[in-house]
GUBAVO-629746 format. One record per residue: x, y, z of N, C-alpha, C in turn; residue in one letter. Coordinates in nm, 4 decimals, always signed. Atoms other than C-alpha are relative to their C-alpha. Last residue first. Layout:
PT    n.east   n.north      n.up   ca.east  ca.north     ca.up    c.east   c.north      c.up  code
PT         X         Y         Z         X         Y         Z         X         Y         Z     A
...
This chain:
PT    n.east   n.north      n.up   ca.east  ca.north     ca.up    c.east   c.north      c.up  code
PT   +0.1771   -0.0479   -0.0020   -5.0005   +2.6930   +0.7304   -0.0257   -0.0317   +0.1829     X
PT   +0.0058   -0.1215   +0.0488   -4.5846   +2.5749   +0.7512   -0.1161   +0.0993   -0.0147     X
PT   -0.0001   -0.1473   -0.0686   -4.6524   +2.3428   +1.0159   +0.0332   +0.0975   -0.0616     X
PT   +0.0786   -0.0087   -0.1125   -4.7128   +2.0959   +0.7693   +0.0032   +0.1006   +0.1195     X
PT   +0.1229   -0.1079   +0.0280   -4.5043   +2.2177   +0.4961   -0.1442   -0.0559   +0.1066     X
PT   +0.1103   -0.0144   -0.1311   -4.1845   +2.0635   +0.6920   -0.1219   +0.0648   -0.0323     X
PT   +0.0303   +0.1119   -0.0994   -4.0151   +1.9181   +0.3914   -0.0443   +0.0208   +0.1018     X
PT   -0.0570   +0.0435   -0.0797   -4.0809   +2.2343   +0.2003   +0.0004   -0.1031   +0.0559     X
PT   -0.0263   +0.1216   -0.0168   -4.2413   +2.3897   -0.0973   +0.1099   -0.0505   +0.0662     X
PT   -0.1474   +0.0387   -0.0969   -4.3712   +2.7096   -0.0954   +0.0203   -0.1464   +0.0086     X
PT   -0.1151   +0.0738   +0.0585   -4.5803   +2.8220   -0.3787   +0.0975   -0.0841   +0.0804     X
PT   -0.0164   +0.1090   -0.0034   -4.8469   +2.9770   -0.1384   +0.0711   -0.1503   -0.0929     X
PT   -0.0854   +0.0806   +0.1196   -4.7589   +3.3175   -0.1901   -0.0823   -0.1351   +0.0332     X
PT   -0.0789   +0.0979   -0.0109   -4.9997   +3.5455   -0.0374   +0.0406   -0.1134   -0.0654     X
PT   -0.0433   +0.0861   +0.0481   -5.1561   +3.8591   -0.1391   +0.1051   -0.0716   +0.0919     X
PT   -0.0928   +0.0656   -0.0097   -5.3765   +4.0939   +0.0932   +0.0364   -0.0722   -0.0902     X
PT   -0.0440   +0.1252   +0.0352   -5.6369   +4.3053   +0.0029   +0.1262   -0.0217   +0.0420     X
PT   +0.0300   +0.1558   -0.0588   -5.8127   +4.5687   +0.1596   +0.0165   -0.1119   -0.0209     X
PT   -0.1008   +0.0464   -0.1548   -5.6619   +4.8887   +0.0674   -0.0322   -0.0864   +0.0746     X
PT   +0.0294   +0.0991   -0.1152   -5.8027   +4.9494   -0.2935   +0.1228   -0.0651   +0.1312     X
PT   -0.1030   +0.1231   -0.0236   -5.6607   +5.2406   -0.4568   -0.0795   -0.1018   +0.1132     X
PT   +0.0765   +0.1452   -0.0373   -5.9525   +5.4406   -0.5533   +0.1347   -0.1186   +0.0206     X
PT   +0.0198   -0.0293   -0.1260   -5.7348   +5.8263   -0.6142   -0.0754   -0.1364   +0.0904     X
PT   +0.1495   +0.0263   +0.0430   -5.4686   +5.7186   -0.8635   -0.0749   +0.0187   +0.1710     X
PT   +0.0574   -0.0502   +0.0213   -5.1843   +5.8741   -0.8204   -0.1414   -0.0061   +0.0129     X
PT   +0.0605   -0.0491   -0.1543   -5.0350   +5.6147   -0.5579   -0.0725   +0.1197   -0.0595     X
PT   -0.0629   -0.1171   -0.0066   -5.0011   +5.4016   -0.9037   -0.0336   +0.0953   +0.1124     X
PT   -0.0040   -0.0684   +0.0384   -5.0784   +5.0442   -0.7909   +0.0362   +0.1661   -0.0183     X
PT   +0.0169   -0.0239   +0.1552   -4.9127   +4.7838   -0.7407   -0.0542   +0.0733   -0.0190     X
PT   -0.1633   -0.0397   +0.0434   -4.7912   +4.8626   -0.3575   -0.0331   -0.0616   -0.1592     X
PT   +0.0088   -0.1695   +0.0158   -5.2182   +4.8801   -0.2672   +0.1363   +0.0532   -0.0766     X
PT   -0.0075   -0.0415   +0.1286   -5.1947   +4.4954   -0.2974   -0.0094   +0.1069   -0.0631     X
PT   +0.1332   -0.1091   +0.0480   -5.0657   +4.4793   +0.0173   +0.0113   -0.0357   -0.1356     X
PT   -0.0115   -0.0974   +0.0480   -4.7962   +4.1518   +0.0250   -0.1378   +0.0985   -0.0283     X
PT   +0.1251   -0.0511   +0.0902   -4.8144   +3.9031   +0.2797   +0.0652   +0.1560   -0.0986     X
PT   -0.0414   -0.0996   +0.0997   -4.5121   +3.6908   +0.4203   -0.1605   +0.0267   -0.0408     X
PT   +0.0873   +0.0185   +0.1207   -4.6697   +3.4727   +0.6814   +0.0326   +0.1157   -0.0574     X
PT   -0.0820   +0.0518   +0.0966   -4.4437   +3.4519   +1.0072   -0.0365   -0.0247   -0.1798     X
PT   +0.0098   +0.1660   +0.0362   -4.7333   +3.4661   +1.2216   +0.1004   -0.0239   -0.0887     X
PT   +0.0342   +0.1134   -0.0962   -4.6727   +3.7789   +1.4413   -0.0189   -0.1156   -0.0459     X
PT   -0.0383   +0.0155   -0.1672   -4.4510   +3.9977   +1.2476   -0.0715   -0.1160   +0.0663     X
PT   -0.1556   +0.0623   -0.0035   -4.6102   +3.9118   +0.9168   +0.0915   -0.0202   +0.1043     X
PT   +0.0206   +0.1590   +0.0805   -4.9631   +3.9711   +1.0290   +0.1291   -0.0552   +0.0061     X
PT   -0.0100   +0.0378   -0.0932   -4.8005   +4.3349   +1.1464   -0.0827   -0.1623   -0.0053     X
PT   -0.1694   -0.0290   -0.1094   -4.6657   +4.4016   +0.8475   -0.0484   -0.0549   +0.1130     X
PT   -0.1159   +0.0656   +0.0905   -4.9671   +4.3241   +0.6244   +0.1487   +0.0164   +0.1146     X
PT   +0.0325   +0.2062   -0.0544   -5.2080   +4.4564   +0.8579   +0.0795   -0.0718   -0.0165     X
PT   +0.0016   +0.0219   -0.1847   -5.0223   +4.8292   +0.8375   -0.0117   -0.1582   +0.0334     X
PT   -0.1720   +0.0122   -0.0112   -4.9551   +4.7965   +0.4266   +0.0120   -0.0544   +0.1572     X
PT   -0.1207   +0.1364   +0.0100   -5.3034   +4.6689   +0.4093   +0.1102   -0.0080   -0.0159     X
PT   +0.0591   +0.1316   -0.0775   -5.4685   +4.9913   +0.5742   +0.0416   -0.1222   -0.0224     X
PT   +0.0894   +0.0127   -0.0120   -5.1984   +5.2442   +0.4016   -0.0728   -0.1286   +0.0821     X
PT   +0.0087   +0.1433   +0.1386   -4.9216   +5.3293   +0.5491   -0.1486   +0.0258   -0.0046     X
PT   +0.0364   -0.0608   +0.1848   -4.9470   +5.6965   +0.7460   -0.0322   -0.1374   -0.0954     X
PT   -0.1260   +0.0739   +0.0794   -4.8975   +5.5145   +1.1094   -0.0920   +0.0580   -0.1223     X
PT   -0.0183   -0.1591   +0.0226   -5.1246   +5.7220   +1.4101   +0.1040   -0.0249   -0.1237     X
PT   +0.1111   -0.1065   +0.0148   -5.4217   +5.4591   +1.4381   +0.1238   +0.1551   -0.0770     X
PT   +0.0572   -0.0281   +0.1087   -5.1365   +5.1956   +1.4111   -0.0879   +0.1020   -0.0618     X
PT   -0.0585   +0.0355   +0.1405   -4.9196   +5.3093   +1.6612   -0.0360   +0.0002   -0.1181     X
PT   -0.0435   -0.2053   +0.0064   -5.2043   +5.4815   +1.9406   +0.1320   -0.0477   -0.1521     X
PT   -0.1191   +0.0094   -0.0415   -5.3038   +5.0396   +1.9241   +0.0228   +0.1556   -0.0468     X
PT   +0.0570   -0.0964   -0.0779   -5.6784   +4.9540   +1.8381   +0.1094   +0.1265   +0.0857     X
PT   +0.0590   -0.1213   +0.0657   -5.5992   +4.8332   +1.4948   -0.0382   +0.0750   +0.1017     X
PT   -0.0667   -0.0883   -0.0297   -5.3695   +4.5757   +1.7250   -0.0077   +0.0786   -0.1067     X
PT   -0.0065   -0.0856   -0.1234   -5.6660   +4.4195   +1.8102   +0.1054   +0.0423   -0.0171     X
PT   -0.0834   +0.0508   -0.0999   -5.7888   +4.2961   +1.4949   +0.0351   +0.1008   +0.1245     X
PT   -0.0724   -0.1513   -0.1024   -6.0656   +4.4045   +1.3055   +0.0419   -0.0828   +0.0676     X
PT   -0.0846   +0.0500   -0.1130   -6.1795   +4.1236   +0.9886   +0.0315   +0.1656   +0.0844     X
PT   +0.0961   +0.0104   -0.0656   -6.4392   +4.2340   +0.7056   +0.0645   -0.0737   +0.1386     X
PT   +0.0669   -0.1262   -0.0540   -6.1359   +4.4625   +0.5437   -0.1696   -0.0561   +0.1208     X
PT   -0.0270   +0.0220   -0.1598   -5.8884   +4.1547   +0.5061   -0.0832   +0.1219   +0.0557     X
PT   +0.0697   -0.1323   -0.0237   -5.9982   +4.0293   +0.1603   +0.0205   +0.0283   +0.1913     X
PT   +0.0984   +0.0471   -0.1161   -5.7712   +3.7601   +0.0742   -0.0520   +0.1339   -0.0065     X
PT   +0.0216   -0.1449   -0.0367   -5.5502   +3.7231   -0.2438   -0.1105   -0.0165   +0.1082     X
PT   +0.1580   +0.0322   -0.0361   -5.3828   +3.3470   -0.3014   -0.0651   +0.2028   +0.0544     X
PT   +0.0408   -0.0709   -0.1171   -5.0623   +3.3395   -0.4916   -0.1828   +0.0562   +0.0392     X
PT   -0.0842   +0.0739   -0.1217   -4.8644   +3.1239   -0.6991   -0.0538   +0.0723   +0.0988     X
PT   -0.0725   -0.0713   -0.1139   -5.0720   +3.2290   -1.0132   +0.0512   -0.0864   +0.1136     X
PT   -0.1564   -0.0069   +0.0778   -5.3221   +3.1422   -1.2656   +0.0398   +0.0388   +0.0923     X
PT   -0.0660   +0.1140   +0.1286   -5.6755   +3.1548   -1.2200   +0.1527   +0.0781   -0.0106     X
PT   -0.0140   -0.0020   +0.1102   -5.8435   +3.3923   -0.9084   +0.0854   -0.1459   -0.0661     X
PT   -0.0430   +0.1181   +0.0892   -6.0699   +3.2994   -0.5921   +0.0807   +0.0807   -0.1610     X
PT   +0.0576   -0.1041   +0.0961   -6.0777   +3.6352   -0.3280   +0.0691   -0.1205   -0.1514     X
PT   -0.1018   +0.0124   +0.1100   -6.0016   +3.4293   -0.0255   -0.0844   +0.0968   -0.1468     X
PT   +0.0496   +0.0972   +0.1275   -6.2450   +3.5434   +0.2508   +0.1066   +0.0413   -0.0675     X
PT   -0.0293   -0.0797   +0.0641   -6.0658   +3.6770   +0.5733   -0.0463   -0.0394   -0.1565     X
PT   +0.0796   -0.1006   +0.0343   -6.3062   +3.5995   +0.8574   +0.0486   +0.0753   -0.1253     X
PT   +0.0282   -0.0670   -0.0743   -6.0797   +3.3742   +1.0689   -0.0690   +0.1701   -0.0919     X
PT   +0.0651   +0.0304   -0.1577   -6.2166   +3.0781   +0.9386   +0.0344   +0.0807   +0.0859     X
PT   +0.1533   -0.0006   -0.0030   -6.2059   +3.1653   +0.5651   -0.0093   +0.0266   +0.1588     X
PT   -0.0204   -0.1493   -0.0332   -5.8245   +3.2605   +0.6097   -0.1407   +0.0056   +0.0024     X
PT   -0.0915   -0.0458   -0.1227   -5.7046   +2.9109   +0.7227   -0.0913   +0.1499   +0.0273     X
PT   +0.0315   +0.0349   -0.0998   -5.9497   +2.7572   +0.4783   +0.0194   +0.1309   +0.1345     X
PT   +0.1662   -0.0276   +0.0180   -5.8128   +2.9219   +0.2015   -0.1076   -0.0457   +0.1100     X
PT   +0.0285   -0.1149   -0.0065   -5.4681   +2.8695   +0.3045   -0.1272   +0.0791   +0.0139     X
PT   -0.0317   -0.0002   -0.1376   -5.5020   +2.4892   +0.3559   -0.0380   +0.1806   +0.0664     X
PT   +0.0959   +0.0098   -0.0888   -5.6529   +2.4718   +0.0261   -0.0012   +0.0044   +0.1070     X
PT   +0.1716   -0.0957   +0.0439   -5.4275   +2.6622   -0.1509   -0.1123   -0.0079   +0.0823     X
PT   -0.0640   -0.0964   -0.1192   -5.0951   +2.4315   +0.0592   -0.1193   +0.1414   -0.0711     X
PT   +0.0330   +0.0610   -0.1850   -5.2763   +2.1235   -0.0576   -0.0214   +0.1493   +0.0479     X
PT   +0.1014   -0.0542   -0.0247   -5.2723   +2.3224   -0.4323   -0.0708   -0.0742   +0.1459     X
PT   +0.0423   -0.1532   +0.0209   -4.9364   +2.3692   -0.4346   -0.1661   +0.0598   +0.0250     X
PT   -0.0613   -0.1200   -0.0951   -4.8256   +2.0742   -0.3149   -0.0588   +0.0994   +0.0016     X
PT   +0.0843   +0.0561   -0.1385   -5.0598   +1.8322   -0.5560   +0.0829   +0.1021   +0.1275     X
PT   +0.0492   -0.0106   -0.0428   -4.8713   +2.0507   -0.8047   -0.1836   -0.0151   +0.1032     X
PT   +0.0727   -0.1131   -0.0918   -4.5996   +2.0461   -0.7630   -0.1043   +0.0250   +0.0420     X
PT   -0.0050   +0.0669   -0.1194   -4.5495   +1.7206   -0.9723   -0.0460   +0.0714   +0.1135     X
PT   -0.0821   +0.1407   -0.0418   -4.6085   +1.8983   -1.2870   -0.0277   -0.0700   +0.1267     X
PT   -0.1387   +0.0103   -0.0869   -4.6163   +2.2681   -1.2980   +0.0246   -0.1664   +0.0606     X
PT   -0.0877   -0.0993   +0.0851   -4.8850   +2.3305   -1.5747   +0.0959   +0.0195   +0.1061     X
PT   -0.0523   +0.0092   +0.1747   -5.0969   +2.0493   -1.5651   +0.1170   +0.0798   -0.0051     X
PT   -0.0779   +0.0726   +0.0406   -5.0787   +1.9898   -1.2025   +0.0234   -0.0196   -0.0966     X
PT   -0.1412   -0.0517   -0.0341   -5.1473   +2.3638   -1.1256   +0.0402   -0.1644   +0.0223     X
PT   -0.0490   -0.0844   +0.0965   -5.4936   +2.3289   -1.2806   +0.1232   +0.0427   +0.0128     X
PT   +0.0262   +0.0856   +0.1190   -5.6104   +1.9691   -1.1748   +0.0812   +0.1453   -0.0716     X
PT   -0.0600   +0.0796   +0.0474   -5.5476   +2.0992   -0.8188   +0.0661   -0.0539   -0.1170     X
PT   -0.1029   -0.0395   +0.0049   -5.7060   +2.3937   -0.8491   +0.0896   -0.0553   +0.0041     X
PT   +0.0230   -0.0568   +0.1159   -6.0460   +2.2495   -0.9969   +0.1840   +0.0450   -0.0153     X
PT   -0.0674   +0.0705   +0.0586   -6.0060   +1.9845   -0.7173   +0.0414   +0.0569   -0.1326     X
PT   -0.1362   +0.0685   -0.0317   -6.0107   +2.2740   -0.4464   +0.0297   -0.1215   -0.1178     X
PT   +0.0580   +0.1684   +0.0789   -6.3294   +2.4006   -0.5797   +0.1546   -0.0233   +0.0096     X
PT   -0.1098   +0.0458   +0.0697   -6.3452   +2.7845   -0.3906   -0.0282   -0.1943   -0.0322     X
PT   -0.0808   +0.0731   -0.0941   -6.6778   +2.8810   -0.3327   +0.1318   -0.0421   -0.0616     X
């Protein structure tokens, strides 16, 4: 499970003030993506939260666009996620080498570094 005070305690040592911010806006995320089916994928260190988006189907996977779009499966989600909620995501398929033949295509990364005077409606 994720341990929200663990992440707290570990991004206020090593960024200070931030980070009670940083790790609100973790736990907000983590939540956000639990509840519509996308489990967070817990790592250490970082400004960014990875989700698993392969046990989720949305409805515009049902769309003659996506079915007929070359990207891979989290380039497609990833874009269209972004389009409709404003939530930068990055595939994590664009690190690795496109040689390789096991490229995982079900992850998402998101930043949650963001720090704003409106971070309430920012999640």
């Amino acid at each position: 499970g994720i341990n929200a005070e663990y992440g707290k305690q570990w991004y206020q040592r090593r960024v200070r003030g931030a980070g009670s911010i940083f790790a609100e806006n973790y736990t907000k995320l983590c939540n956000a993506f639990k509840s519509v089916n996308m489990p967070p994928v817990h790592a250490e260190g970082g400004f960014f939260l990875v989700v698993d988006c392969s046990k989720r189907s949305f409805k515009f996977q049902e769309s003659d666009e996506y079915k007929n779009c070359n990207d891979a499966q989290d380039v497609k989600i990833a874009k269209e996620l972004t389009k409709q909620f404003k939530i930068l995501m990055l595939p994590l398929s664009l690190f690795y080498n496109l040689e390789l033949k096991a490229i995982p295509t079900n992850y998402l990364r998101v930043l949650f570094c963001k720090m704003s005077t409106n971070n309430k409606s920012s999640y």
